[in-house]
N, C-alpha and C positions, 0 to 999 in steps of 0.2 A: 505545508499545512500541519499543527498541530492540533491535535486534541486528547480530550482527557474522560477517561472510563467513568462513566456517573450512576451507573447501578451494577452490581455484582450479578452474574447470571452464567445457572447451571450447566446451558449449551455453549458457554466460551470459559473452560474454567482454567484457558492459559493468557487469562488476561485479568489484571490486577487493578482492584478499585482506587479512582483517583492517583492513579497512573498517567502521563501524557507520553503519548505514543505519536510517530512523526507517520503521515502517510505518505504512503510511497507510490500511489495511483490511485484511482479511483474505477471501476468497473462495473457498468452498470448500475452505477450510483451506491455502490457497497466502496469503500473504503479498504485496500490491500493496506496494512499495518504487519511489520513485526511483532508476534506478538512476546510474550515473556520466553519461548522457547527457541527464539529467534528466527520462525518461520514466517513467511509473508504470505499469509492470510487473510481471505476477506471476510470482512462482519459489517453488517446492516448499520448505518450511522445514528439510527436513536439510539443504539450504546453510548453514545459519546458528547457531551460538550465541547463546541471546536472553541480553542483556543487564540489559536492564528490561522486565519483564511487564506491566506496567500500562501500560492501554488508557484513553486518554482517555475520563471518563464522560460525553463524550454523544454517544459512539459509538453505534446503534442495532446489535443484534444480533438477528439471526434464525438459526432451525434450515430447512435446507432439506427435502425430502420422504425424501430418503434419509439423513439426519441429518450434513450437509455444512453448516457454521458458515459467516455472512456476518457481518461486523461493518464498518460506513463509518461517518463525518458523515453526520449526515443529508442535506446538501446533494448526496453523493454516492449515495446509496441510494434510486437511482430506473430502472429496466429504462433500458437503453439510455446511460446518463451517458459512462460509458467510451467507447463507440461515438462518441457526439457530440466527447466531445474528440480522440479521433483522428483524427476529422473535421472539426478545427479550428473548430469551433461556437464564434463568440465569446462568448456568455454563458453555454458548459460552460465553457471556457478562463477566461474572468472567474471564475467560481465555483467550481472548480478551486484558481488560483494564491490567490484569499481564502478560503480555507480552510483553503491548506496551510500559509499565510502566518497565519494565526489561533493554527494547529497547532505551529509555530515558535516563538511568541511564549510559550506559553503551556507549552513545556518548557523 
């Protein structure tokens, strides 16, 4: 899925207007994107005009308990993944960057 920054805004200011950024999951209906500093962070989707809709298939999807949509790799769709890369965990980091690097390749 691509899409692209359609208004400039104070609370995301490592993200670059009319920039198209690839998503890398979706959480809770928020959008994880790299942003300009090459972190995967999430930001609310009316920032953005999507571009291309299509979700790599084999993304896993889940509905949550209040009906809040998850979709990752599966390499990322495991409690805590995120947590651990922030935490510089070398084999979230390894598994991570081959992923996103799989993810690249294969748009």
């Amino acid at each position: 899925m691509i899409v692209e920054l359609n208004k400039s805004d104070s609370d995301h200011p490592h993200l670059s207007i009319c920039q198209q950024y690839m998503v890398i999951g979706i959480e809770a209906e928020d959008y994880r994107i790299l942003n300009d500093l090459g972190e995967p962070c999430l930001y609310p989707p009316e920032l953005f005009n999507v571009i291309d809709m299509k979700e790599p298939d084999y993304w896993i999807s889940e509905v949550g308990e209040d009906g809040e949509r998850y979709a990752y790799p599966p390499e990322f769709n495991r409690p805590g993944f995120f947590e651990d890369l922030f935490d510089r965990n070398e084999e979230a980091m390894r598994t991570f960057w081959q992923t996103i690097n799989r993810g690249l390749t294969a748009a």
